[in-house]
Biopython code that builds the backbone (N, CA, C, O; Angstrom):
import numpy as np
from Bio.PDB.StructureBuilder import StructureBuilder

atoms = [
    (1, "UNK", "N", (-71.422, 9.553, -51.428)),
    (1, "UNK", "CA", (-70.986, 8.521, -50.539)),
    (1, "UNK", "C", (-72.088, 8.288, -49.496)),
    (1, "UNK", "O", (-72.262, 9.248, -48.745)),
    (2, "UNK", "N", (-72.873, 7.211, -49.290)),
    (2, "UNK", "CA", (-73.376, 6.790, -48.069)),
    (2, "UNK", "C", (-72.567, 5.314, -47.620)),
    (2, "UNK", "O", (-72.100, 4.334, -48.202)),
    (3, "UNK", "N", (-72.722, 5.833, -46.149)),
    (3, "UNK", "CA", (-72.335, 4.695, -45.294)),
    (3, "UNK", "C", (-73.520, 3.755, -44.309)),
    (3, "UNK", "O", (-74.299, 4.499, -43.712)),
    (4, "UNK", "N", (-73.693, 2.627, -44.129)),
    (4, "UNK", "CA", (-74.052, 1.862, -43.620)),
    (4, "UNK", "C", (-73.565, 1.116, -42.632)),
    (4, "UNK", "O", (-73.107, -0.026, -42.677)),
    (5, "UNK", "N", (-73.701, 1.862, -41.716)),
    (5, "UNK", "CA", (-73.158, 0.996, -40.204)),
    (5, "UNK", "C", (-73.783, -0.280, -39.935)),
    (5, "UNK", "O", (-73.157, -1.317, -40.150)),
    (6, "UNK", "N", (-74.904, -0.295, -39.506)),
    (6, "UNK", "CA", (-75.338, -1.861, -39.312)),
    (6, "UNK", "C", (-74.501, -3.049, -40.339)),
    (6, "UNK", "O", (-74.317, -4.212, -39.979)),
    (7, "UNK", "N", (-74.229, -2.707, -41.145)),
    (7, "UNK", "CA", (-73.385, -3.635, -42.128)),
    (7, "UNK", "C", (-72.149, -3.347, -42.204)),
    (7, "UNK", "O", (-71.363, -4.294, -42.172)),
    (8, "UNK", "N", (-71.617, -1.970, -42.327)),
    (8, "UNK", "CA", (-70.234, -1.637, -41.809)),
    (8, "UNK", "C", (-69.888, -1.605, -43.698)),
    (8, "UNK", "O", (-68.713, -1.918, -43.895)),
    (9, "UNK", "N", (-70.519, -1.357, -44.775)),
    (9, "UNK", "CA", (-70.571, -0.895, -46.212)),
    (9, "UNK", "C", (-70.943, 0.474, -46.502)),
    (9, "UNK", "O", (-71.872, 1.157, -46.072)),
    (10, "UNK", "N", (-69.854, 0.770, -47.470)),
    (10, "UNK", "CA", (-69.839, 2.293, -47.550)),
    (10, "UNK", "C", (-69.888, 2.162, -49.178)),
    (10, "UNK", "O", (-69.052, 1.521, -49.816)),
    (11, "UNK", "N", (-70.768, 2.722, -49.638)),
    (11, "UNK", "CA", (-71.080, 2.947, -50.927)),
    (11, "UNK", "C", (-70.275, 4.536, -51.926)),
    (11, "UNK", "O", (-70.498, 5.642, -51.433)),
    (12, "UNK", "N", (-69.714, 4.487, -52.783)),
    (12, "UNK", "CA", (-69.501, 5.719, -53.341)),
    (12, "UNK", "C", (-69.876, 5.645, -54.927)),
    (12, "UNK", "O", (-69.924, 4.580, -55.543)),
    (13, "UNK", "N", (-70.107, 6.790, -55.441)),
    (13, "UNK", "CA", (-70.336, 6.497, -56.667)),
    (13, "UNK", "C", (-69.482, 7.514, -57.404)),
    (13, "UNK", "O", (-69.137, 8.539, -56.815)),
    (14, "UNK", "N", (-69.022, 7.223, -59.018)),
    (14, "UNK", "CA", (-67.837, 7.888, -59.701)),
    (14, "UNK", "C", (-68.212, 8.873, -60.503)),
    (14, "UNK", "O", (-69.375, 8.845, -60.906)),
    (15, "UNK", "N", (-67.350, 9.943, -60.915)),
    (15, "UNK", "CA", (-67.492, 10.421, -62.355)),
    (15, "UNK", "C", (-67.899, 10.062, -63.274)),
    (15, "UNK", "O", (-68.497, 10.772, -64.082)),
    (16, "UNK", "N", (-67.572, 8.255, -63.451)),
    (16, "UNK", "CA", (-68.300, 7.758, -65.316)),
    (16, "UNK", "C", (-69.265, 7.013, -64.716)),
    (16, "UNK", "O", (-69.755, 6.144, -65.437)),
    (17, "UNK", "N", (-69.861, 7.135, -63.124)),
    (17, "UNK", "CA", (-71.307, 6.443, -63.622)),
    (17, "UNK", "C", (-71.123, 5.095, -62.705)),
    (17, "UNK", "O", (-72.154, 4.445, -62.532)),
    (18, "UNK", "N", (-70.047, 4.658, -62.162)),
    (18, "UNK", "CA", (-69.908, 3.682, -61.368)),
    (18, "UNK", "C", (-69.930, 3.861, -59.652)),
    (18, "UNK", "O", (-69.346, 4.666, -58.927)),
    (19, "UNK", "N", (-70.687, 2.959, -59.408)),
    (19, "UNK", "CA", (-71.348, 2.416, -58.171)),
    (19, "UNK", "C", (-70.489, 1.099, -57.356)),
    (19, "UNK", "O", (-70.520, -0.049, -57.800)),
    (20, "UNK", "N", (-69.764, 1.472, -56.153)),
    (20, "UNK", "CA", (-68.708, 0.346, -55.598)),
    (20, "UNK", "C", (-69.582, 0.221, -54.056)),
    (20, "UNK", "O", (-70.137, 1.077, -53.368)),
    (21, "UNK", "N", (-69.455, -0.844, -53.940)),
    (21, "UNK", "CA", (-70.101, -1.397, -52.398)),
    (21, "UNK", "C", (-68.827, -2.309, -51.735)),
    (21, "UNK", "O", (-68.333, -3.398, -52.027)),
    (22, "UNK", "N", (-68.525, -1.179, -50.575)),
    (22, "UNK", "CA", (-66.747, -1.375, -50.337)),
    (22, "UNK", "C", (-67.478, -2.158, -48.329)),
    (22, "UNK", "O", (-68.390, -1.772, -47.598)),
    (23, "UNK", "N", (-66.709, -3.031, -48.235)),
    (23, "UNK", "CA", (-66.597, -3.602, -47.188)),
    (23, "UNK", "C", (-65.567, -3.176, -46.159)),
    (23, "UNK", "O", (-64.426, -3.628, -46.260)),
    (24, "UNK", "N", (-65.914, -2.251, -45.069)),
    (24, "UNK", "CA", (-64.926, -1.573, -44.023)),
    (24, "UNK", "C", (-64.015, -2.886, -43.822)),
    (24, "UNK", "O", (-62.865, -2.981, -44.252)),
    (25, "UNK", "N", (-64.861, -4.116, -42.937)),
    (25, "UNK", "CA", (-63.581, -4.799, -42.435)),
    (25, "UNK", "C", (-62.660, -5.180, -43.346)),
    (25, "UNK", "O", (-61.513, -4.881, -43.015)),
    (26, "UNK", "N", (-62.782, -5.805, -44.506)),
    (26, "UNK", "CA", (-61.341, -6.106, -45.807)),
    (26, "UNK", "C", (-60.970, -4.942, -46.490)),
    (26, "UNK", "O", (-59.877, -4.776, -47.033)),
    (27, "UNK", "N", (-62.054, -3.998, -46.451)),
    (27, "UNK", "CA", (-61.626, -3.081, -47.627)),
    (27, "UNK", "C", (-61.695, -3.648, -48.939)),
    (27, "UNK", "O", (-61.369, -2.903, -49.864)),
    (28, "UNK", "N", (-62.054, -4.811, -49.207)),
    (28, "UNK", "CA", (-62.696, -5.514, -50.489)),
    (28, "UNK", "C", (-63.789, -4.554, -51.061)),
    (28, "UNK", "O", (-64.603, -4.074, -50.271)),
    (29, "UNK", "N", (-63.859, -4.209, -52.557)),
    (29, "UNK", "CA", (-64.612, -3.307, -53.308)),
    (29, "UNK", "C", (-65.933, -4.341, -54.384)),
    (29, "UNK", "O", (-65.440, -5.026, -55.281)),
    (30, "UNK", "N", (-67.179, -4.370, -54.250)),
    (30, "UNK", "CA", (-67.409, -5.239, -55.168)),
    (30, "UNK", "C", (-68.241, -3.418, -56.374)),
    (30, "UNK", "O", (-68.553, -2.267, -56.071)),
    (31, "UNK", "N", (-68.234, -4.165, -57.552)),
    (31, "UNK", "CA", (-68.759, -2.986, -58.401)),
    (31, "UNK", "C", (-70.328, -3.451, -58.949)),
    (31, "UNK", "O", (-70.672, -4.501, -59.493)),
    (32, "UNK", "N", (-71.337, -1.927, -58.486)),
    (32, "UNK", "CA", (-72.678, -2.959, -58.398)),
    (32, "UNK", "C", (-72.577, -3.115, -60.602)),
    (32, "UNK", "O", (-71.780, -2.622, -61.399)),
    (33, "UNK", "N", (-73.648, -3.908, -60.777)),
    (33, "UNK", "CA", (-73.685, -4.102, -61.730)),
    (33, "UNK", "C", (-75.047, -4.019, -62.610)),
    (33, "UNK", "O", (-76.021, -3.609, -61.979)),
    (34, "UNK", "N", (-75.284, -4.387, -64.136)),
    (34, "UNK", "CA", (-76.169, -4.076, -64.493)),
    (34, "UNK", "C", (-76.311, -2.535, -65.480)),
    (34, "UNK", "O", (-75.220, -2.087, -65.831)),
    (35, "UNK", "N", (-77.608, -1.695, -65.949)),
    (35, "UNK", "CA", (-76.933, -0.731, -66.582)),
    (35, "UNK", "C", (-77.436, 0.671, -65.286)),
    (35, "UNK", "O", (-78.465, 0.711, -64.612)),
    (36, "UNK", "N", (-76.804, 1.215, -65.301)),
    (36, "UNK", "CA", (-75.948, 2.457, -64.185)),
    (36, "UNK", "C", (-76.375, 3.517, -65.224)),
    (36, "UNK", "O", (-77.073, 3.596, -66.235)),
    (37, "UNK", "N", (-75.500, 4.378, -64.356)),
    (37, "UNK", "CA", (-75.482, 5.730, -64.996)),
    (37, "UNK", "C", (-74.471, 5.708, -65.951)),
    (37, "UNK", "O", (-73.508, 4.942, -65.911)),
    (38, "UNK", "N", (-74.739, 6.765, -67.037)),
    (38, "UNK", "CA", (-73.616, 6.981, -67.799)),
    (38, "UNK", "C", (-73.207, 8.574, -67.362)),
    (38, "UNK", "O", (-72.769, 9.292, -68.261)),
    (39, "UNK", "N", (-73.294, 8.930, -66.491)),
    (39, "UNK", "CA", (-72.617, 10.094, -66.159)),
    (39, "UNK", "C", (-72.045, 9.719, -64.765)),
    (39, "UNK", "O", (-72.018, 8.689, -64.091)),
    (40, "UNK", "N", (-71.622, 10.933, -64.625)),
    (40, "UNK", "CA", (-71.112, 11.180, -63.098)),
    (40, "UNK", "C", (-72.677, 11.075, -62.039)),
    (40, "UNK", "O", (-73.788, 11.573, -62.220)),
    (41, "UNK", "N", (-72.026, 10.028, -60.700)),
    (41, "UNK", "CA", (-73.097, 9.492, -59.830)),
    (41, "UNK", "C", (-73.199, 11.539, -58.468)),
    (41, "UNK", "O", (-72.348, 12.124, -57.798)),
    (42, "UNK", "N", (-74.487, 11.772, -58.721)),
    (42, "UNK", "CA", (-74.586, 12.801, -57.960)),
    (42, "UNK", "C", (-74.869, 12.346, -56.574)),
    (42, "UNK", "O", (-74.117, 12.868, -55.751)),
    (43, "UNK", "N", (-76.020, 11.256, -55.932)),
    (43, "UNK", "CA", (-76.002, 11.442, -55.068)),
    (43, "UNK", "C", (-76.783, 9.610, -54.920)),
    (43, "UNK", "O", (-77.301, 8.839, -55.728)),
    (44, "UNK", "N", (-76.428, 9.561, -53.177)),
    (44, "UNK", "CA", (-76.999, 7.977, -53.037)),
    (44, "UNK", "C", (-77.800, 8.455, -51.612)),
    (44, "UNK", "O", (-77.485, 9.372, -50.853)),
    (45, "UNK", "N", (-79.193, 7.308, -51.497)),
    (45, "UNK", "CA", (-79.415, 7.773, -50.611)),
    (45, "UNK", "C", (-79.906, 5.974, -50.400)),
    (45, "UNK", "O", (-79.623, 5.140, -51.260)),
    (46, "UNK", "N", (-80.675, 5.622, -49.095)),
    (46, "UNK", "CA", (-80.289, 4.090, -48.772)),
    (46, "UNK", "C", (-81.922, 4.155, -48.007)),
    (46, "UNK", "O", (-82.336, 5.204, -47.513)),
    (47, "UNK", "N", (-82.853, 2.685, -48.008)),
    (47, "UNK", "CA", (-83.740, 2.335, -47.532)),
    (47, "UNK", "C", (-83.141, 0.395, -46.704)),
    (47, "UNK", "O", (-82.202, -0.396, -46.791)),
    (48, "UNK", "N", (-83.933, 0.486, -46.273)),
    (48, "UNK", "CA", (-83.724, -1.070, -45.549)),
    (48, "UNK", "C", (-83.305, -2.261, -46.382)),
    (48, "UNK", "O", (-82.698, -3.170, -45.817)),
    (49, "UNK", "N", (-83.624, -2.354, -47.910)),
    (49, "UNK", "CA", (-83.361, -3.358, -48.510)),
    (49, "UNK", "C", (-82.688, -2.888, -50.084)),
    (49, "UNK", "O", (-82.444, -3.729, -50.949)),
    (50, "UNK", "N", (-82.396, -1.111, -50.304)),
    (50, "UNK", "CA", (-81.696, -1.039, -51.498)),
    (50, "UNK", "C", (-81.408, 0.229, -51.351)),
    (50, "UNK", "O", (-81.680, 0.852, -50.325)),
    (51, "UNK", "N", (-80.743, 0.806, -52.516)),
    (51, "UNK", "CA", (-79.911, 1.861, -52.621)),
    (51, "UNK", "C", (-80.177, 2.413, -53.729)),
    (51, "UNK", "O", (-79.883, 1.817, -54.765)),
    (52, "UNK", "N", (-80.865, 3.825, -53.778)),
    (52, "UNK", "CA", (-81.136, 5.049, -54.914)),
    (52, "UNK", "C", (-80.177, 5.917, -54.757)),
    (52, "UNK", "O", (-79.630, 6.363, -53.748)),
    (53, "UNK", "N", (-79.954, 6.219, -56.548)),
    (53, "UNK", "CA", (-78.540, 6.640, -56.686)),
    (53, "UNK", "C", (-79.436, 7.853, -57.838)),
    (53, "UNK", "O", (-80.547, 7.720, -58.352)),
    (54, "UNK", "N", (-78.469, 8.977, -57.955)),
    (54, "UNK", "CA", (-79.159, 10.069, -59.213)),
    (54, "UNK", "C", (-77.915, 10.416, -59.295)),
    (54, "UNK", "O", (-77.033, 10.643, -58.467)),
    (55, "UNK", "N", (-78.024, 10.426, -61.164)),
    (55, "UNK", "CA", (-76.793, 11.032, -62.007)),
    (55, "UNK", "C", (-76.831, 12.113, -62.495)),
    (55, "UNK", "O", (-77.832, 12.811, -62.334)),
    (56, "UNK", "N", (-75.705, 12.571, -63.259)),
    (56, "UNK", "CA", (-76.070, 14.128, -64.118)),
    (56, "UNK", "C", (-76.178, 13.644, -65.352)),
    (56, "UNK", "O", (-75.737, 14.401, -66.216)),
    (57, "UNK", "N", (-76.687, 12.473, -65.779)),
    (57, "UNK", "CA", (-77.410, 11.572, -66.981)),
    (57, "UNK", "C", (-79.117, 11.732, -66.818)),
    (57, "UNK", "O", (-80.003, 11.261, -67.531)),
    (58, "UNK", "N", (-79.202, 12.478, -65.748)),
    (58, "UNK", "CA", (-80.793, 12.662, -65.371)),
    (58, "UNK", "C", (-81.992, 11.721, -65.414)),
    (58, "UNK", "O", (-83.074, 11.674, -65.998)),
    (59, "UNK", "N", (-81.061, 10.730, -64.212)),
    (59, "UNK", "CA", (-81.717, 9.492, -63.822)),
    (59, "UNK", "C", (-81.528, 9.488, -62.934)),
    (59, "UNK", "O", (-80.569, 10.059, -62.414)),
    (60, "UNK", "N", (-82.866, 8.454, -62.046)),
    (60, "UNK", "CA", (-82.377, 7.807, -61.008)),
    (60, "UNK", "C", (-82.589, 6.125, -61.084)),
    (60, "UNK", "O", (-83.522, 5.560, -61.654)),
    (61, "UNK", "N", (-81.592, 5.548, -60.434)),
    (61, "UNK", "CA", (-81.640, 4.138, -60.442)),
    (61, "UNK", "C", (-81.791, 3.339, -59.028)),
    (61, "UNK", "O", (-82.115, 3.996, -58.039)),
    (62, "UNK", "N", (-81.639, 2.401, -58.948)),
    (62, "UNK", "CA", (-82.098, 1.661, -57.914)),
    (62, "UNK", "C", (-81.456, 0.302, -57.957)),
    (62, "UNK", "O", (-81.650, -0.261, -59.035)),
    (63, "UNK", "N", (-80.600, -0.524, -56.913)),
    (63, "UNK", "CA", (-80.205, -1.706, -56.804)),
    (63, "UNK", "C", (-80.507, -2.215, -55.272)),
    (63, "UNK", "O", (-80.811, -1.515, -54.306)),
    (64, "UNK", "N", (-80.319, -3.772, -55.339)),
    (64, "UNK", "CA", (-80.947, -4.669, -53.649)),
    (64, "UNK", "C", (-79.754, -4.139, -53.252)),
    (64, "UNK", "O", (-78.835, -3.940, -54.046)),
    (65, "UNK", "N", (-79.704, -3.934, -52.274)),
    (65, "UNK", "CA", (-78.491, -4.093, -51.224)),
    (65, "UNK", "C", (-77.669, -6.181, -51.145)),
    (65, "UNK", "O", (-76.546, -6.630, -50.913)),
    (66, "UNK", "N", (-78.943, -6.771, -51.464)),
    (66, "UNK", "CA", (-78.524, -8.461, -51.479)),
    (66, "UNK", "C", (-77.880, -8.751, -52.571)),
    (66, "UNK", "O", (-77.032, -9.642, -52.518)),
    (67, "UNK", "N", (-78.170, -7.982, -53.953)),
    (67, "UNK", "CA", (-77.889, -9.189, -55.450)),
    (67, "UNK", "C", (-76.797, -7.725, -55.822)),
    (67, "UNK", "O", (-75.793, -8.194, -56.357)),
    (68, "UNK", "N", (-76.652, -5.968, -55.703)),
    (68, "UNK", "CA", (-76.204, -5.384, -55.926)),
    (68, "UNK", "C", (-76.189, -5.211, -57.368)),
    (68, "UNK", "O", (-75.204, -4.875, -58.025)),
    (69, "UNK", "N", (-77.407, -5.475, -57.834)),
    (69, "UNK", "CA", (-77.594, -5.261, -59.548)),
    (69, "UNK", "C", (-78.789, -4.127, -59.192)),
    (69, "UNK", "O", (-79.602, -3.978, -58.280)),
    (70, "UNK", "N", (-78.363, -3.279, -60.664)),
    (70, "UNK", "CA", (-79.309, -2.065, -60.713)),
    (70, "UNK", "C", (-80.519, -2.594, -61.543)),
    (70, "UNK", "O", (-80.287, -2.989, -62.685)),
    (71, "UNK", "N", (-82.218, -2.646, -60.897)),
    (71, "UNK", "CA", (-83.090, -3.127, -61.425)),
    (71, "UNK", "C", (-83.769, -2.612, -62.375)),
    (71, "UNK", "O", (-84.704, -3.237, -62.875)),
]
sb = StructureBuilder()
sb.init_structure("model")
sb.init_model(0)
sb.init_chain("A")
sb.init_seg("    ")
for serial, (resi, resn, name, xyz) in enumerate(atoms, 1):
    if name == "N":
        sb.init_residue(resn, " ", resi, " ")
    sb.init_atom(name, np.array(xyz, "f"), 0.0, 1.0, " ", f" {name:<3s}", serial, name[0])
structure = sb.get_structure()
């Protein structure tokens, strides 16, 4: 789970590999997209314009924080 205050988005990632970019004020969930992990998401960590994520698929991936697709 990382959170992002300046934006007030809290990111978590799942057991099968899925990545949600959840909006505090609605609580609206969008699911990033693109191809992800196929395992369970171990850990996220966040730069100014995107979000690195590592699985126990023994990857790491990368999506914008703007388009929320994994590049």
């Amino acid at each position: 789970m990382k959170y992002l205050p300046e934006s007030k988005t809290l990111f978590t990632g799942s057991y099968d590999g899925r990545i949600c970019s959840w909006d505090i004020n609605t609580g609206i969930a969008k699911v990033v997209q693109g191809n992800g992990h196929t395992n369970q998401v171990s850990g996220l960590a966040t730069t100014r314009t995107s979000v690195i994520s590592c699985g126990m698929d023994d990857t790491v991936r990368t999506f914008g924080l703007d388009d929320l697709t994994f590049g």
